[in-house]
N, C-alpha and C positions, 0 to 999 in steps of 0.2 A: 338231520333233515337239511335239504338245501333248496336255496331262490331259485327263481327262473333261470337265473346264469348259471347255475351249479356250485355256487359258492355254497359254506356250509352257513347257516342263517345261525346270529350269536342270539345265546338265550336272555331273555329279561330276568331280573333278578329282581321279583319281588321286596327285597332288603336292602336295596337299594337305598340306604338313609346314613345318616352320621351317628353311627357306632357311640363312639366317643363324646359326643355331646347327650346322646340320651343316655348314656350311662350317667354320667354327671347329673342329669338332670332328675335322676333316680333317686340320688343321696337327700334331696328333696320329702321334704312331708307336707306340702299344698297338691295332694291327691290330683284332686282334680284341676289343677292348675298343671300341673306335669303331664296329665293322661292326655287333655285337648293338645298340650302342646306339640306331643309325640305321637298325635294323631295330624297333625298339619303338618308335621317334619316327615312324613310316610311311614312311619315305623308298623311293620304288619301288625293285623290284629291280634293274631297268635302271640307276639309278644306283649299288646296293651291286655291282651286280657291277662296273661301271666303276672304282670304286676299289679292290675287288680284287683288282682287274688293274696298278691304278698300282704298289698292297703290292707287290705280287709283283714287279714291273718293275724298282722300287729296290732290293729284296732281294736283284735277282740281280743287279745293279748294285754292291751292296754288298758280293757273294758269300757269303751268308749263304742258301747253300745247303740248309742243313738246315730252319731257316726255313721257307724255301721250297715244300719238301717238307709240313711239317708243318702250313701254314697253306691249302696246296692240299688236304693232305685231308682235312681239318676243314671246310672248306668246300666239299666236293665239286664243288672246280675243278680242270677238264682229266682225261685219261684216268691209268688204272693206270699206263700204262707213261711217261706224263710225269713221274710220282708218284714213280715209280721212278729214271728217268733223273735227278731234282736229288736225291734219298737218294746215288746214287752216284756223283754230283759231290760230295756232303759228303763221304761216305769217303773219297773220291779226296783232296780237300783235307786232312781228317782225318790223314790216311796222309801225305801230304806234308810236314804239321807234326811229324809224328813224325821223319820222317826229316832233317830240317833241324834237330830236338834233338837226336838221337843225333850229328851229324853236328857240331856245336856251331855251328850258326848263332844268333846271339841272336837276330835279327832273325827269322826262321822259328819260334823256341821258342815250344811248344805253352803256351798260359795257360788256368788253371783258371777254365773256366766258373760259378764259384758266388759269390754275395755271403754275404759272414761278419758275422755279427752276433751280441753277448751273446745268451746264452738270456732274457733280460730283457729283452730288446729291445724295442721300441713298434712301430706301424707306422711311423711319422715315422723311426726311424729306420734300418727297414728300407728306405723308399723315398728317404731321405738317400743312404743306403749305396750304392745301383743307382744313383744319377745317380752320385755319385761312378765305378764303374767304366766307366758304358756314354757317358759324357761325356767324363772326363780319361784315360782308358786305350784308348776307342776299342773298345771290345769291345762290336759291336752284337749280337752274338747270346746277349745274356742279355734274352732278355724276359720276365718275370714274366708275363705277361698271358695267351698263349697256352697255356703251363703249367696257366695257373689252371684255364680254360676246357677243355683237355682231360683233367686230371686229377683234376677237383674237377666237381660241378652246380653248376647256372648259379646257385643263391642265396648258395651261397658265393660263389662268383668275384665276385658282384656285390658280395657284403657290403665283399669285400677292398679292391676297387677302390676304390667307394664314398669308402673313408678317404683316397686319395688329390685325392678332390677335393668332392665332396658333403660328407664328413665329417670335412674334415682335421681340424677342430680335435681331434674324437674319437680320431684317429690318436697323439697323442701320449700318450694316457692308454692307448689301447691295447696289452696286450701281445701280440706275434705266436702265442706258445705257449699263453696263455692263452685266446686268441680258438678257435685250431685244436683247443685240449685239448674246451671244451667245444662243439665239433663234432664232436667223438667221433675225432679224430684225435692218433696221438701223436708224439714231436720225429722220430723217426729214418723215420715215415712222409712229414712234413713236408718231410722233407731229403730222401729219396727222388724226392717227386712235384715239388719242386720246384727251381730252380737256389740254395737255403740252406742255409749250412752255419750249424751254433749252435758255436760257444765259450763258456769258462767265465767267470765276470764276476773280476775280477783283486780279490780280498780286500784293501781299504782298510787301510791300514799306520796 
């Protein structure tokens, strides 16, 4: 096809985006932390939906069924009643865990979903704290990320993340409670919305 001058007109290329940087940012498992990103970097849909399909793959792979659930319908993948079918695969598992504690299996005992940190705490060392359980204890269904993103807008979620890698260094000067307070949020809403529990800082003898 050509302009008005007869030139041939260059085509738009939809993929137009950095390759190389969303691949990297692929090796990643903050789902939804990666999808918005590589939705703001243009990356077509055709490829965000192809790695929300990989999420989902390893997740049920992982059996982190609830996940699963939560991260299909946040992103308005698959119908209600597939939505529904991995909600009650989690409770099924859920239920399962219970009864393999009651029952005194160790190996089945049900573990507390939440990372503990001082009320003082920094981000550095709340995101210390998550590798610590979801690396040496195997507990992949504590994701901060997806939390963020459903229970928080999108300026916080980003603000949070942000410290994890944009603005680590600021991560360690920041405090979690203090950042959340002057977002107008307060500790026990914090701990609510999200997998944190605070304790008290242990008074220096």
């Amino acid at each position: 096809m050509k302009d008005a001058e007869g030139t041939p007109e260059r085509s738009i290329l939809p993929e137009f985006y950095d390759k190389a940087k969303w691949e990297g940012l692929k090796q990643g498992d903050a789902y939804f932390s990666i999808y918005n990103k590589g939705k703001a970097m243009g990356v077509p849909q055709q490829e965000l939906d192809k790695f929300a399909q990989d999420a989902i793959a390893q997740e049920i792979k992982n059996q982190n069924y609830g996940f699963v659930a939560r991260f299909m319908e946040s992103m308005g993948i698959g119908t209600r009643e597939e939505v529904a079918e991995w909600k009650h695969a989690s409770e099924e598992k859920e239920a399962e865990q219970k009864r393999a504690q009651r029952e005194g299996d160790v190996e089945g005992e049900e573990r507390e979903l939440n990372v503990s940190i001082a009320k003082g705490a920094t981000f550095a060392d709340l995101f210390d704290a998550i590798d610590i359980i979801e690396k040496e204890q195997g507990l992949g269904e504590l994701h901060l990320d997806e939390e963020l993103w459903n229970n928080f807008d999108s300026e916080i979620a980003e603000r949070v993340l942000a410290f994890r890698d944009a603005q680590a260094s600021k991560a360690a000067t920041t405090k979690v409670l203090d950042f959340f307070k002057k977002c107008g949020y307060s500790q026990s809403e914090v701990s609510a919305f999200l997998p944190i529990k605070f304790r008290r800082e242990r008074k220096k003898k």
